[in-house]
C-alpha positions as CSV (number, residue, x, y, z in Angstrom):
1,X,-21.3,-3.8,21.1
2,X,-24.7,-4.2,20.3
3,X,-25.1,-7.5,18.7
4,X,-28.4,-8.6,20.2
5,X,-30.1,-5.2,18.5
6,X,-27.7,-4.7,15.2
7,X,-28.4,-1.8,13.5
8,X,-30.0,-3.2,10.4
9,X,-29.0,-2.3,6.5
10,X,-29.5,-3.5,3.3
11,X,-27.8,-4.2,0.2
12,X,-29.3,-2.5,-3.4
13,X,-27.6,-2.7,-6.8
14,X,-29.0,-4.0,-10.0
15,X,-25.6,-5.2,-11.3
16,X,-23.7,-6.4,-8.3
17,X,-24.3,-9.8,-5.4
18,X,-23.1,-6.9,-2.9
19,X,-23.8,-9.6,-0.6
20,X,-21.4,-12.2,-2.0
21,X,-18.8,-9.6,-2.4
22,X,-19.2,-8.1,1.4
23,X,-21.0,-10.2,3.6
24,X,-18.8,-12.6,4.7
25,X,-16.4,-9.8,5.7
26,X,-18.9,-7.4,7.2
27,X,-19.9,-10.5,9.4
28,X,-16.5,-10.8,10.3
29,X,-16.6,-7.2,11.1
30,X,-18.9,-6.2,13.4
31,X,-22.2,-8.3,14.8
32,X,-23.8,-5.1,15.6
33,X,-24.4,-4.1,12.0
34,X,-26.5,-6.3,10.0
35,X,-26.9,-5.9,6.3
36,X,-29.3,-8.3,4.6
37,X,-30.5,-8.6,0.7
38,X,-33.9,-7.0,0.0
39,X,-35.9,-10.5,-0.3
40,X,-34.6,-11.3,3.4
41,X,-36.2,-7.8,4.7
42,X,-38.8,-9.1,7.1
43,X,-39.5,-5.6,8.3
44,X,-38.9,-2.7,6.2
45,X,-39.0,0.3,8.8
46,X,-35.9,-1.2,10.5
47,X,-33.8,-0.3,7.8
48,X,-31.6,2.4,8.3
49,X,-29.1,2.1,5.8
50,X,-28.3,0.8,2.1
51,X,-25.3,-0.1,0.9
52,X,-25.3,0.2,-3.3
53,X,-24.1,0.4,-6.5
54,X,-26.4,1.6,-9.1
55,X,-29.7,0.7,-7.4
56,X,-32.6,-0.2,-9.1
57,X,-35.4,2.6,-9.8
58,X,-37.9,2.5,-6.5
59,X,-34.6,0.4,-4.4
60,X,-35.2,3.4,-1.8
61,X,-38.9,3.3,-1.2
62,X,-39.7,0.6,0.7
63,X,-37.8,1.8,3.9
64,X,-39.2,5.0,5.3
65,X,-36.5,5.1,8.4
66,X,-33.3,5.1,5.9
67,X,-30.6,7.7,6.9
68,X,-27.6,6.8,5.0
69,X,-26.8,5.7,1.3
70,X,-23.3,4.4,1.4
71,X,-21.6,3.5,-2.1
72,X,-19.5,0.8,-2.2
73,X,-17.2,3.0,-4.9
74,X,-16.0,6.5,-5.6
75,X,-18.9,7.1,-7.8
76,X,-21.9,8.6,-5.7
77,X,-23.8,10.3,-9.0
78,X,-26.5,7.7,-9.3
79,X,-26.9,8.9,-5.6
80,X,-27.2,12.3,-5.7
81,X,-29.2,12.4,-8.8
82,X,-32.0,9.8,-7.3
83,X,-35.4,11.0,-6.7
84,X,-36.1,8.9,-3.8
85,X,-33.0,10.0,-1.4
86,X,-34.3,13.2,0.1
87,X,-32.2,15.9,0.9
88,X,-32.5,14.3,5.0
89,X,-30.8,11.0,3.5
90,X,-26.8,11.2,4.4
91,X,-25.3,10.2,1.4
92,X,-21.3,8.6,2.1
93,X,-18.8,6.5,0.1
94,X,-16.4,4.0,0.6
95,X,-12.3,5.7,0.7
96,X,-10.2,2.6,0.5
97,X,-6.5,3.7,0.0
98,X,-5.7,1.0,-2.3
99,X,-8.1,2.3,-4.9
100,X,-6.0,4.7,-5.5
101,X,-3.1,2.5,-6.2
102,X,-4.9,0.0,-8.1
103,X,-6.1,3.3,-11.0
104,X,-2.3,4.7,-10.9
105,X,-1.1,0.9,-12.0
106,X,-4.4,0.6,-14.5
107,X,-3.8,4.5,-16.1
108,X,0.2,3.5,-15.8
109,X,0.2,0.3,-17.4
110,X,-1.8,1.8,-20.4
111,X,0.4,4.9,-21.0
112,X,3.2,2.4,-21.0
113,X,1.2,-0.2,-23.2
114,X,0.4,2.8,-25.9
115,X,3.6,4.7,-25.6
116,X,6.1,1.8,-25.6
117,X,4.0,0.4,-28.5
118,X,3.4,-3.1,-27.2
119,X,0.4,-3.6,-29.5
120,X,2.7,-3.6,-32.4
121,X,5.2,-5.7,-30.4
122,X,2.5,-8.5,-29.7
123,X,1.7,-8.8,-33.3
124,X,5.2,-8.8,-34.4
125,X,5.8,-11.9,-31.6
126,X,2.5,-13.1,-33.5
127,X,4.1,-13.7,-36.7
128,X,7.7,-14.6,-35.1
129,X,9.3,-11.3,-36.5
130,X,11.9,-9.7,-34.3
131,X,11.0,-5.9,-35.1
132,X,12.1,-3.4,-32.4
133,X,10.6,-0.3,-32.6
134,X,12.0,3.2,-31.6
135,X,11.7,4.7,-28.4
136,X,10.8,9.0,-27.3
137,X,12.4,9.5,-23.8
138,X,9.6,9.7,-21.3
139,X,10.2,13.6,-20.9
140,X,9.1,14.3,-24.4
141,X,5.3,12.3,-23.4
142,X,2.5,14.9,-22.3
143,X,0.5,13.7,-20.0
144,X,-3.0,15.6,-18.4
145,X,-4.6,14.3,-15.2
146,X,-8.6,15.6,-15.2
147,X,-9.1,15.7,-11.3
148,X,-6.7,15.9,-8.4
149,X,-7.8,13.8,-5.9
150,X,-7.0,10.6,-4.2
151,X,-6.9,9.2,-7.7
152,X,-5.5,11.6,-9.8
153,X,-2.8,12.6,-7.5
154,X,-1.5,8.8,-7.3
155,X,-1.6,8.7,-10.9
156,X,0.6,11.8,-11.0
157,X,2.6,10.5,-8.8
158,X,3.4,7.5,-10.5
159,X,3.8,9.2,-13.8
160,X,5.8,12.2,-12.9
161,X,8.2,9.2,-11.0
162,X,8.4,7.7,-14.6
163,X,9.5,10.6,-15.9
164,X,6.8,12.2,-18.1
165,X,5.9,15.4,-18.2
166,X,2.8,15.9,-16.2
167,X,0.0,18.3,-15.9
168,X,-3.2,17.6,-13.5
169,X,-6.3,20.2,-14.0
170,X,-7.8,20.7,-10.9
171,X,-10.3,22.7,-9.3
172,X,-8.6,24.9,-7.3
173,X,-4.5,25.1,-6.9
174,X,-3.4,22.4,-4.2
175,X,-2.2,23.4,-1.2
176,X,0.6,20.5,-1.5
177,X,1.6,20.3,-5.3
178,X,3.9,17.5,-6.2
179,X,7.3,19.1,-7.0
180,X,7.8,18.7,-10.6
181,X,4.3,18.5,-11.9
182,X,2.1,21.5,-13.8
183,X,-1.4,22.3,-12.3
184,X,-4.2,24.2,-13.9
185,X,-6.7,25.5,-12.3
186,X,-10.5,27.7,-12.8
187,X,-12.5,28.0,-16.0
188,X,-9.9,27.2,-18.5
189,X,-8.4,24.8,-16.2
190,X,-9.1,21.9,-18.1
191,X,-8.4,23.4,-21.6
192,X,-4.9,24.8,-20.4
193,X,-4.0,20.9,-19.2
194,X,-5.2,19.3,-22.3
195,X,-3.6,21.4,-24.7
196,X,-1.2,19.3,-26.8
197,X,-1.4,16.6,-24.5
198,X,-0.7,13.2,-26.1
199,X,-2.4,11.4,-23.5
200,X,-5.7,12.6,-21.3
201,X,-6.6,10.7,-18.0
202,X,-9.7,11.5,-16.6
203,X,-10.3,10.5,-13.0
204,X,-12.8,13.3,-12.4
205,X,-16.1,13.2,-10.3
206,X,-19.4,13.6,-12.0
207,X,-21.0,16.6,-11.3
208,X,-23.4,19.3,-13.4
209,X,-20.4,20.9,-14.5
210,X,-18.2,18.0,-15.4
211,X,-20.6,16.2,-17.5
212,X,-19.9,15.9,-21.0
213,X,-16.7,17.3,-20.5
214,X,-14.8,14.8,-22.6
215,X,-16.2,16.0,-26.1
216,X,-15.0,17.7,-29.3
217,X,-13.5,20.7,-27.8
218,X,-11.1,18.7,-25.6
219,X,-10.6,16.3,-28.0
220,X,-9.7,18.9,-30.9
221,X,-7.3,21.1,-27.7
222,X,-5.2,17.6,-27.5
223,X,-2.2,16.5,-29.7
224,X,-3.2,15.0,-32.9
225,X,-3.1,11.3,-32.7
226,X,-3.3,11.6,-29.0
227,X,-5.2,8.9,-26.5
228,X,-8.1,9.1,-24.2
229,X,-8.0,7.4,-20.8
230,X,-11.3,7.6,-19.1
231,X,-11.4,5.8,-15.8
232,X,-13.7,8.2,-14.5
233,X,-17.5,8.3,-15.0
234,X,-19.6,7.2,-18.2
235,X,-21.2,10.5,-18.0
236,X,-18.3,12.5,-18.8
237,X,-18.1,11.5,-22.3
238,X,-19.9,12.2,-25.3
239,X,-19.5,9.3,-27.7
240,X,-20.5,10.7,-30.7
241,X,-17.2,13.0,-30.2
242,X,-15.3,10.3,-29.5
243,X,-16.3,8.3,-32.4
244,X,-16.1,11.8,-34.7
245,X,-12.0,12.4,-33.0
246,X,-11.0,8.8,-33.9
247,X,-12.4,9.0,-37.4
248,X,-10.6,11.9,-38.3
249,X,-7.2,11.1,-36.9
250,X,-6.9,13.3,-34.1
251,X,-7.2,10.6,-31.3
252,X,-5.6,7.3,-32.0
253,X,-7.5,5.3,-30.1
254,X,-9.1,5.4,-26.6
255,X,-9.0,3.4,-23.6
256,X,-12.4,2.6,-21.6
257,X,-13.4,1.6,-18.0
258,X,-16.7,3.6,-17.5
259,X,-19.5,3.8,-19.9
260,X,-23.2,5.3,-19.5
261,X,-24.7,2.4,-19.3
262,X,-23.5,-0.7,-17.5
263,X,-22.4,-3.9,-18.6
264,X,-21.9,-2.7,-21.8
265,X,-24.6,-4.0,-24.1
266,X,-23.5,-6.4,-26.3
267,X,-24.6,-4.7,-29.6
268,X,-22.7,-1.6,-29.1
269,X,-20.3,-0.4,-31.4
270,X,-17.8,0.5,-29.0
271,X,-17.1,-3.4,-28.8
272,X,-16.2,-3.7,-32.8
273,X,-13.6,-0.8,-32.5
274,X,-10.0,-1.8,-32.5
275,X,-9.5,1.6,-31.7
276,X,-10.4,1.2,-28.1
277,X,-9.4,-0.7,-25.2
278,X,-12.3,-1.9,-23.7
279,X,-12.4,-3.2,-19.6
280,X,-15.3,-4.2,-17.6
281,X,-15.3,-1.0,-14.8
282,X,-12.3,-2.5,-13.0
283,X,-9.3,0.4,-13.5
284,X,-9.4,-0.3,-9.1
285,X,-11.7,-1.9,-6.9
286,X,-12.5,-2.0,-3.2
287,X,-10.6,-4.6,-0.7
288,X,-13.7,-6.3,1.1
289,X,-12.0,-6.0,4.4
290,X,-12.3,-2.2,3.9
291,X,-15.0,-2.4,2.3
292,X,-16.5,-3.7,6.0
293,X,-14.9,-1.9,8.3
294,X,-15.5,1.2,6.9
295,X,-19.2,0.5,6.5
296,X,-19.4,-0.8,10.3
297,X,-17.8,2.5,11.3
298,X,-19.9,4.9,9.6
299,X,-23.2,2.6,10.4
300,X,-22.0,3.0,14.1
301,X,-21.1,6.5,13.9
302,X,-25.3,6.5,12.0
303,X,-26.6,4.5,15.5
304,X,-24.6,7.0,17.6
305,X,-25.6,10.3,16.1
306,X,-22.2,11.3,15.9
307,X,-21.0,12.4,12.3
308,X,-20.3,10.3,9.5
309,X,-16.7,10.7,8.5
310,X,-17.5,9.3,5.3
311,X,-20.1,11.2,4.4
312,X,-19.9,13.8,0.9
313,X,-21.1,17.2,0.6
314,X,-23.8,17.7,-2.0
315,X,-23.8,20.5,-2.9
316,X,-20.4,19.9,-4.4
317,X,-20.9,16.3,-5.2
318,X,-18.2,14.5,-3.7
């Protein structure tokens, strides 16, 4: 331990008290890793590290000695994409296990909340009328999964358990495969797991060729009166599309967790649309105690020179 010369980091994001949410544990944690606000910076070339989530513009520049980006979240796009981390600047992301299990029960609950018709329900308990409606055995409920993996395959999991029929589009085919669930795979991957689906989960990560990806084509390759889930980035949809699918009937309605730009402003139409189901970026989120220990770890494993398990390639962007 090395408390009386921490290695010294910082928090940076434009929407989040990262220091409120983590500092308490990450005290707790370690007291040879010190992460401080931006205003509380004294000296500037003693930062080695930032911890973030969607940094302000010019966040980076101040600290010529940074080594190590570290998001707090899955996401590492506004990473990768930012002019100011060069190519020497490891780049590493938070794996907490129960992240996973937090978007299975969020993509669960609204494939049950849609399916089951609980809307309806609610309105009929609204105006105290008892009106049951009918039910389609889960079987007869397609289901794709756009990525395959921490996320997507715990929200296969959950869903093939349930007893829909599940497909997962992936990049390349898995060398473990869940017994009783379709994969596609390559080019037409995502085309061959959409097709007919009545519901579309996307839990992919962002990258050159998976932006955009939720637009007209998909849409019009899904059941008609099917239902978007996109729990993945805001980047991978095209609104316009969206807006174009739900107009003309072929989507029903959509659910939404990420948008391009975050909080959602207040005058966007996206707000005003019963169609969608609108949450604030919170299908899972990261247990602080993790949050911590993993940042010590890969701080220490920064001070060391040894390599940074949590580290992402990016050339692949994940």
């Amino acid at each position: 331990m090395r408390a009386d010369n921490p290695i010294r980091g910082v928090f940076l994001s434009r929407i989040l008290d990262l220091e409120s949410l983590y500092g308490s544990a990450l005290s707790a944690a370690g007291p040879d890793v010190a992460v401080i606000r931006p205003e509380e910076v004294t000296d500037p070339e003693q930062i080695r590290f930032a911890i973030c989530w969607l940094p302000e513009a010019g966040s980076f520049a101040p600290y010529p000695n940074l080594k190590l980006a570290m998001s707090i979240g899955a996401g590492v796009d506004d990473l990768l994409g930012n002019p100011e981390l060069s190519p020497e600047v490891a780049i590493a992301r938070v794996r907490d296990p129960h992240q996973a299990a937090l978007m299975a029960g969020y993509a669960t609950h609204e494939v049950l909340h849609v399916s089951r018709h609980f809307a309806q329900l609610m309105a009929s308990a609204e105006r105290a009328t008892w009106e049951p409606l009918p039910m389609n055995a889960p079987e007869t409920t397609n289901v794709a999964i756009l990525g395959n993996g921490t996320m997507g395959e715990a929200v296969a999991r959950v869903l093939r358990t349930l007893g829909f029929t599940v497909r997962v589009a992936c990049r390349t085919e898995p060398a473990r495969p869940l017994d009783q669930v379709s994969y596609f795979s390559g080019s037409d991957g995502i085309l061959g797991a959409v097709s007919g689906a009545h519901f579309v989960i996307n839990v992919l990560p962002l990258t050159h060729a998976t932006e955009n990806v939720l637009n007209g084509t998909l849409f019009t390759a899904m059941a008609s009166g099917s239902w978007l889930i996109q729990i993945g980035r805001g980047e991978h949809l095209v609104e316009d599309d969206l807006l174009a699918a739900l107009d003309s009937g072929q989507l029903a309605g959509a659910t939404l967790d990420v948008f391009h730009q975050e909080p959602l402003p207040a005058d966007h139409p996206f707000w005003q649309d019963d169609r969608l189901r609108i949450t604030p970026h919170i299908a899972s989120d990261s247990v602080p105690s993790v949050v911590a220990e993993q940042i010590v770890t890969t701080a220490r494993q920064l001070r060391d020179n040894a390599q940074l398990s949590l580290s992402i390639e990016r050339a692949r962007g994940y």
